[in-house]
C-alpha positions as CSV (number, residue, x, y, z in Angstrom):
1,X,-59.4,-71.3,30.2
2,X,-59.4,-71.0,26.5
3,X,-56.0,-69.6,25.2
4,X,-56.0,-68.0,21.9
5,X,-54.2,-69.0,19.3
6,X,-51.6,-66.6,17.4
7,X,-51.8,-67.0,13.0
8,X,-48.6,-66.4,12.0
9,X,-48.3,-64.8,8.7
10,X,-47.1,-66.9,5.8
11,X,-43.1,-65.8,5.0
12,X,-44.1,-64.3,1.6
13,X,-47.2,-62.2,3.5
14,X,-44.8,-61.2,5.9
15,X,-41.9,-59.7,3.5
16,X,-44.6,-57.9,1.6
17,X,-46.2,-56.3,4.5
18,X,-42.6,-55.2,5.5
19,X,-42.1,-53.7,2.4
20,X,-45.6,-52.0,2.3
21,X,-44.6,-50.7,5.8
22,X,-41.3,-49.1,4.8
23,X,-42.6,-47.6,1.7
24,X,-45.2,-45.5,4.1
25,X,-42.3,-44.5,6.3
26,X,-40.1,-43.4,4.1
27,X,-43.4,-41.3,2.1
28,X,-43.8,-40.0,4.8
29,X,-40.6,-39.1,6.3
30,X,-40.4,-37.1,2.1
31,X,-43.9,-35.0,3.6
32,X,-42.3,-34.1,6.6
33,X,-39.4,-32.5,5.4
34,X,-40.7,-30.9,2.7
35,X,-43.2,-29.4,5.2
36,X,-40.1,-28.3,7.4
37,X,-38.2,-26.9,4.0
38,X,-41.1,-24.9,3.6
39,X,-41.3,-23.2,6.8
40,X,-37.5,-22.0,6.5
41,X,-37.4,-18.6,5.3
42,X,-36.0,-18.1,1.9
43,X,-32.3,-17.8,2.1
44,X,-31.5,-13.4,2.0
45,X,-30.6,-12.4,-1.2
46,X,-26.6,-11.1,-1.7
47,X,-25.6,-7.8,-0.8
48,X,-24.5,-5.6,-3.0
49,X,-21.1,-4.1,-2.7
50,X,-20.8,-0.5,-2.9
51,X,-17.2,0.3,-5.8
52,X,-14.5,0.8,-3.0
53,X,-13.6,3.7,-5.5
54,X,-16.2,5.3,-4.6
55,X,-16.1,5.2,-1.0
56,X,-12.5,5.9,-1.1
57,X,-13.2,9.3,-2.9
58,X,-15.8,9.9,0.3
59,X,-13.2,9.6,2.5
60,X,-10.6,11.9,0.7
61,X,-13.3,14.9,-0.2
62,X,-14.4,15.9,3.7
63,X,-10.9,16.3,4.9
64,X,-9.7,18.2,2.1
65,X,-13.0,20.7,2.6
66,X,-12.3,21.2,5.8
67,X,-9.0,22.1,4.4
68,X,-9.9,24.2,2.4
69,X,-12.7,25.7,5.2
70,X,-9.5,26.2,7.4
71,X,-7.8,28.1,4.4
72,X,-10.9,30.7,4.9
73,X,-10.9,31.6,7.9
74,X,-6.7,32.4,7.6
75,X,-7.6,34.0,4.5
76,X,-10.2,36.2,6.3
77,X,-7.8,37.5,9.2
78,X,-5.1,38.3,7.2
79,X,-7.4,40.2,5.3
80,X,-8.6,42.2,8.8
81,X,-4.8,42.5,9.5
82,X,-3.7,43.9,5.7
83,X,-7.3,46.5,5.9
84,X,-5.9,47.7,9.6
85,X,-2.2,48.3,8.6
86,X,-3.3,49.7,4.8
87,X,-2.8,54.0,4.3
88,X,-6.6,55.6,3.8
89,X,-6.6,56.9,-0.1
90,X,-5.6,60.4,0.5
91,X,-8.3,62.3,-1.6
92,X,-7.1,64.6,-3.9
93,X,-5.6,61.5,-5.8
94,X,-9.6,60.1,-6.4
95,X,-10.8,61.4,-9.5
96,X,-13.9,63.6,-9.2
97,X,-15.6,62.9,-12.7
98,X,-17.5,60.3,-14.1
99,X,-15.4,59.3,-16.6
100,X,-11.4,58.5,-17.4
101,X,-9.2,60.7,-17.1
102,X,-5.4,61.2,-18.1
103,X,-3.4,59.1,-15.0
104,X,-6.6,58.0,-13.4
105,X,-7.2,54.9,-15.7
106,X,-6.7,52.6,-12.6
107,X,-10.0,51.4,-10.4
108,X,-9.6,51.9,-6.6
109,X,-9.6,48.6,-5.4
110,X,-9.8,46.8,-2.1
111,X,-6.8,44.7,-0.2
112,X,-7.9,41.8,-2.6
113,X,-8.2,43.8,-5.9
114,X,-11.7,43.9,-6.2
115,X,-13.0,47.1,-7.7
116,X,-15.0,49.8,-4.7
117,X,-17.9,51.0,-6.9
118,X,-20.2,54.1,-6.0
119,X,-23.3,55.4,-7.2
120,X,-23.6,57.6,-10.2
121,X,-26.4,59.6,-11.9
122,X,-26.8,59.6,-15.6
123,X,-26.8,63.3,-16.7
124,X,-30.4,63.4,-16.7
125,X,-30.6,62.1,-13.5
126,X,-33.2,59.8,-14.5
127,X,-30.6,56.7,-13.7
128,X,-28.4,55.6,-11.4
129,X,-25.4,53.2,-12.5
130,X,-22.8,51.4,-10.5
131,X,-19.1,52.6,-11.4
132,X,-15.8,52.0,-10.1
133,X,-14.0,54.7,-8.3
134,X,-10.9,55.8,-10.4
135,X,-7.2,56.7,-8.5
136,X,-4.3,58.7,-9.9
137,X,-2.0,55.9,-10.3
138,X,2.0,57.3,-10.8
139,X,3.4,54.4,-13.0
140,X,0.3,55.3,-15.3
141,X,0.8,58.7,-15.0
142,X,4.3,58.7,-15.4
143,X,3.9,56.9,-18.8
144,X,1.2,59.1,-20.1
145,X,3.9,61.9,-19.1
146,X,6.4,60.0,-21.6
147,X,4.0,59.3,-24.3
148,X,2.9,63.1,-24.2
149,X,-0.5,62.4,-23.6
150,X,-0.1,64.3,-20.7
151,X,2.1,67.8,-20.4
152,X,3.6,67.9,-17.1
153,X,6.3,71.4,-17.0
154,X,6.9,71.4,-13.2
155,X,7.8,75.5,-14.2
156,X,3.8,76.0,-14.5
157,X,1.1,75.6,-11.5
158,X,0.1,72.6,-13.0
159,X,3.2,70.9,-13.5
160,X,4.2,71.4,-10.0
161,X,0.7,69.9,-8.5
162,X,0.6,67.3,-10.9
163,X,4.2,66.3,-9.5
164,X,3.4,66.8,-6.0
165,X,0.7,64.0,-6.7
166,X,2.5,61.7,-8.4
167,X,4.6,61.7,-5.1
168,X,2.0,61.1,-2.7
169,X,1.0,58.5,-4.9
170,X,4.2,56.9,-4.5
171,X,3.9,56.6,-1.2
172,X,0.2,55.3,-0.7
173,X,1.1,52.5,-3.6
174,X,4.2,52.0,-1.9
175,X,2.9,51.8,2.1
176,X,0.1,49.6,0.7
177,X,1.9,47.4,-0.8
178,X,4.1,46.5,2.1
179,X,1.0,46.2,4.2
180,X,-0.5,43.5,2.3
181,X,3.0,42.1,2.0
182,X,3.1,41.6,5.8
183,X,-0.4,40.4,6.3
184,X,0.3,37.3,4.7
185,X,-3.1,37.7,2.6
186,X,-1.7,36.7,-1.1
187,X,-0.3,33.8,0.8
188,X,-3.7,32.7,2.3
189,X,-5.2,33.5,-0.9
190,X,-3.4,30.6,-2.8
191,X,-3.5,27.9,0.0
192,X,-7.1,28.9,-0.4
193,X,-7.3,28.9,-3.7
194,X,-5.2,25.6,-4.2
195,X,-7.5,23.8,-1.0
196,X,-10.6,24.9,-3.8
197,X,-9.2,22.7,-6.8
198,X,-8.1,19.7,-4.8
199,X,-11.6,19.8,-3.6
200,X,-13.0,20.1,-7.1
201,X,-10.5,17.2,-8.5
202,X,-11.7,14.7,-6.1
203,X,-15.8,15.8,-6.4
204,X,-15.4,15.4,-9.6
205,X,-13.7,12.1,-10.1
206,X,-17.0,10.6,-7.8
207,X,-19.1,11.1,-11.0
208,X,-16.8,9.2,-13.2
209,X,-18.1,6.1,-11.5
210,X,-21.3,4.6,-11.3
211,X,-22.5,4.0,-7.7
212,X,-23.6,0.6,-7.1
213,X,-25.6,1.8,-4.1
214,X,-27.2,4.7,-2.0
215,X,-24.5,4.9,-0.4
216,X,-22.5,6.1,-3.4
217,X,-25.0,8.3,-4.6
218,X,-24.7,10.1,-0.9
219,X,-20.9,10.1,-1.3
220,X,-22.1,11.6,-5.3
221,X,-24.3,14.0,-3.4
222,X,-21.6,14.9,-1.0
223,X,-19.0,15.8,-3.7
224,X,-21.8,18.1,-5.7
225,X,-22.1,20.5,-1.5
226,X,-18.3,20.3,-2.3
227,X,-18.2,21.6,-5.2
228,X,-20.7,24.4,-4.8
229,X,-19.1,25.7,-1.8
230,X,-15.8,25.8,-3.7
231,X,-17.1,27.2,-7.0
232,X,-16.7,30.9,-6.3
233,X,-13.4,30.6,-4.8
234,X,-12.1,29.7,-8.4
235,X,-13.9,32.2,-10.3
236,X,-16.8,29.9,-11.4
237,X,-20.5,31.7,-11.4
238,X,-22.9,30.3,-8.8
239,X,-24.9,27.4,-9.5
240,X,-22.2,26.0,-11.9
241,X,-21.8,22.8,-10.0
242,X,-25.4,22.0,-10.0
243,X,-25.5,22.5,-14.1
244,X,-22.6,19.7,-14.5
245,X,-23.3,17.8,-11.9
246,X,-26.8,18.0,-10.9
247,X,-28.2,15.6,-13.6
248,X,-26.2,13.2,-13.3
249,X,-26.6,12.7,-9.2
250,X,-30.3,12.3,-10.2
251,X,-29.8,9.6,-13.0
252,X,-28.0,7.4,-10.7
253,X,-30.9,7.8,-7.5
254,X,-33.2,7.2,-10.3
255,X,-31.3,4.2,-11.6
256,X,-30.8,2.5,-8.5
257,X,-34.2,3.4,-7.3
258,X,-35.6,1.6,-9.7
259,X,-33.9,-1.5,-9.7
260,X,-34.9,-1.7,-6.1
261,X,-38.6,-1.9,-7.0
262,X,-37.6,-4.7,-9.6
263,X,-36.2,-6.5,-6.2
């Protein structure tokens, strides 16, 4: 039986061989984990922080409109209370022309002080206007008595009805008074009134910094429903909010919009 006979590598043959090998290895042990670097997905960029200030002033503005929503409704049953307790206008002290008269210089107004108006016709009729309603008032009468715009001699007819109605308008100013007194409804007025401006403050200040994300621009959106729902309340006109505020809420969707498509 022939046995076969193993040729051993010279040493210098050998230690290149070795070297050759590792060289391969260590090649390809580079191709594998670059090919396993490239499967990872790339690493998710940062998140961006939305200003703390911001959210803060979120935070603050929904409390204070309900608030201020709260404020309304007290406001609106006080005002139910003071129109149930208040004297009717007795009649003969509403003025029955069109225009000013001599002691009726003040408007008939409601438990709030807003002016009643009523129809009137132009002479020609060919128009129909909206006036206030004008009441004898006795303070102004009284005065017009002093400055002699007005003769009162309670010896003549005249005198004597002119003083009879300067009492009952004593009295109506005088029972209508203490009616809104006890209502409560100046009091509710002003909480209300004061809820409207802290609301307003605080919806504000959200547009004197620049949201980072949507998240501020809702919190921007939020404190422009704010304001418009409290604009009325402190005399503004309607639609005021939306003229101050308006373009700016869209600058900053339109600024971080498009820095979203640059991502």
């Amino acid at each position: 039986m022939k046995t076969e006979k193993t040729t051993l590598l010279p040493a210098t043959d050998r230690r290149s061989f070795l070297r050759r090998a590792v060289t391969a290895l260590a090649a390809g042990a580079a191709v594998n984990a670059t090919a396993v670097v490239a499967t990872r997905p790339a690493p998710a960029a940062a998140l961006v922080q939305e200003d703390p200030a911001i959210v803060a002033l979120g935070e603050r503005i929904e409390p204070l409109l309900a608030t201020y929503r709260n404020a309304g409704e007290a406001r609106l049953k006080a005002r139910a209370v003071a129109e149930a307790n208040c004297p009717a206008v007795p009649e003969e002290l509403v003025s029955k022309g069109h225009h000013d008269c001599v002691g009726y210089s003040v408007s008939l107004r409601d438990v709030e002080g807003n002016e009643i108006l009523h129809d009137v016709f132009t002479i020609d009729r060919t128009q129909c206007v909206r006036l206030p309603w004008r009441i004898l008032n006795s303070e102004a009468t009284k005065a017009a008595i002093a400055r002699r715009n007005l003769f009162c001699d309670r010896r003549t007819a005249f005198g004597k009805k002119l003083a009879r109605l300067i009492e009952t308008a004593e009295k109506y100013e005088a029972e209508r008074e203490a009616a809104i007194e006890r209502s409560g409804l100046e009091d509710a007025r002003e909480r209300q009134y004061l809820a409207a401006i802290d609301v307003q403050t605080q919806a504000f200040l959200a547009f004197e910094i620049e949201p980072r994300t949507i998240a501020g621009v809702l919190v921007q959106a939020q404190a422009l429903n704010a304001c418009a729902e409290t604009e009325i309340e402190l005399g503004y006109s309607r639609g005021r909010s939306a003229q101050l505020l308006g373009i700016a809420l869209a600058q900053s969707l339109t600024r971080l919009s498009s820095l979203t498509e640059m991502v």
